[in-house]
C-alpha positions as CSV (number, residue, x, y, z in Angstrom):
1,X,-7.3,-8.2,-27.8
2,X,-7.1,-9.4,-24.2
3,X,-7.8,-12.9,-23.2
4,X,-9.4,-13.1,-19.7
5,X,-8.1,-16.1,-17.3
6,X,-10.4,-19.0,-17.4
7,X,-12.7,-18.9,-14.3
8,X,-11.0,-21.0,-11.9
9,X,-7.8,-20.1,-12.9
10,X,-5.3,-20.0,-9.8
11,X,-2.1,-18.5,-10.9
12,X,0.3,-17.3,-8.3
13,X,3.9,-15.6,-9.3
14,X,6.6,-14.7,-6.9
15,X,9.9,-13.7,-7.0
16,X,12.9,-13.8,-4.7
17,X,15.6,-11.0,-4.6
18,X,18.2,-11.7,-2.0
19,X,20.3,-9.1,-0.1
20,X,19.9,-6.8,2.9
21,X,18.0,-4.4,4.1
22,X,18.0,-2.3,7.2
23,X,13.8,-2.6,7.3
24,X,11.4,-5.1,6.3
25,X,7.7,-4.2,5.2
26,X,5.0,-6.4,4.7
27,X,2.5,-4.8,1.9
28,X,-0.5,-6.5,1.0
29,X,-3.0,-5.2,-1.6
30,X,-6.2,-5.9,-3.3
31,X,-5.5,-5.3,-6.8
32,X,-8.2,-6.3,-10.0
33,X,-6.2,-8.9,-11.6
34,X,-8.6,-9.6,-14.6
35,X,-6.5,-11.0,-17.6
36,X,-2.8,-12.4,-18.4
37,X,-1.8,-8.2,-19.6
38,X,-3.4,-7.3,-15.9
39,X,-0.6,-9.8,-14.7
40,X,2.4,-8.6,-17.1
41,X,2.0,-5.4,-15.8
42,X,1.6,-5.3,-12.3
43,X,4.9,-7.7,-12.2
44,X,6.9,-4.9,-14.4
45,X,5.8,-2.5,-12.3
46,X,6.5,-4.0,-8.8
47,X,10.1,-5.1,-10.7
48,X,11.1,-1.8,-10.8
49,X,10.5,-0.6,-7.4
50,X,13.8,-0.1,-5.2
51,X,14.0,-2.2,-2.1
52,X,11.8,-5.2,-2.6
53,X,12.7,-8.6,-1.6
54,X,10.0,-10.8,-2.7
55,X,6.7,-10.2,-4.3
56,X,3.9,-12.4,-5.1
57,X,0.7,-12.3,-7.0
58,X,-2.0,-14.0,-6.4
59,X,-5.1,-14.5,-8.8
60,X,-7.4,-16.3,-6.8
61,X,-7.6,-13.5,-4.1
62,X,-6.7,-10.9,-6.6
63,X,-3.7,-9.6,-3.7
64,X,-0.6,-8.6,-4.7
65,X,2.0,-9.1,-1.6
66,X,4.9,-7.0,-1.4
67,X,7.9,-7.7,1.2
68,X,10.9,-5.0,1.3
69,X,12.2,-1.6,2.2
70,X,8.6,-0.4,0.6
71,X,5.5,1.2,2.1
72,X,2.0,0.4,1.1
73,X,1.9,4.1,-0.4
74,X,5.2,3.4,-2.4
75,X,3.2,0.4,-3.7
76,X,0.1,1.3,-4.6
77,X,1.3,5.0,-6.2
78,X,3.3,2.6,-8.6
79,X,-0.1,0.5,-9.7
80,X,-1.6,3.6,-10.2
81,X,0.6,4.9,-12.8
82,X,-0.6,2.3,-14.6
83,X,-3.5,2.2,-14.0
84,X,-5.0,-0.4,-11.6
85,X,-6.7,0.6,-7.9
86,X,-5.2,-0.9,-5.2
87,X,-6.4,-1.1,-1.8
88,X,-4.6,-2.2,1.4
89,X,-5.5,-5.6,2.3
90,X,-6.0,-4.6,6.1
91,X,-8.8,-2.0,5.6
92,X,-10.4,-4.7,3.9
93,X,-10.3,-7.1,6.5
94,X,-10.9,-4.7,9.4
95,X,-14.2,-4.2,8.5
């Protein structure tokens, strides 16, 4: 059974991976981040993806931030493999 995060709850994970890279992406998504699992698996998922520097997720705003040799398409094919919609944090904004 999955335990939802208490309303209120602020929880915000990042990672550092250091080396180089030849080009640097900023990817920001809105991303349903509804329980601890939700969490767990959006951070595998991003883990695996080749090129990332840092990586963030934040509950409160429900965005996941991706910095890296990465593309927002690269990023949001790998959520949907498993199963969460994503959405580029721009479009939202823009409108």
């Amino acid at each position: 059974m999955v335990t939802p995060a208490p309303p209120g709850l602020h929880i915000t994970t990042s990672c550092t991976i250091s080396s180089s890279f030849a080009m640097t992406n900023v990817v920001e998504l809105k991303v349903g981040l509804h329980c601890d699992d939700c969490i767990k698996k959006i951070l595998k998922a991003i883990k695996k993806i080749q090129d990332i520097e840092t990586y963030n997720v934040d509950t409160q705003l429900n965005k996941v931030t991706v910095t890296g040799n990465v593309t927002a398409e690269q990023v949001i094919r790998v959520l949907h493999k498993i199963g969460k919609n994503a959405t580029a944090w721009e479009q939202l904004t823009s409108n």
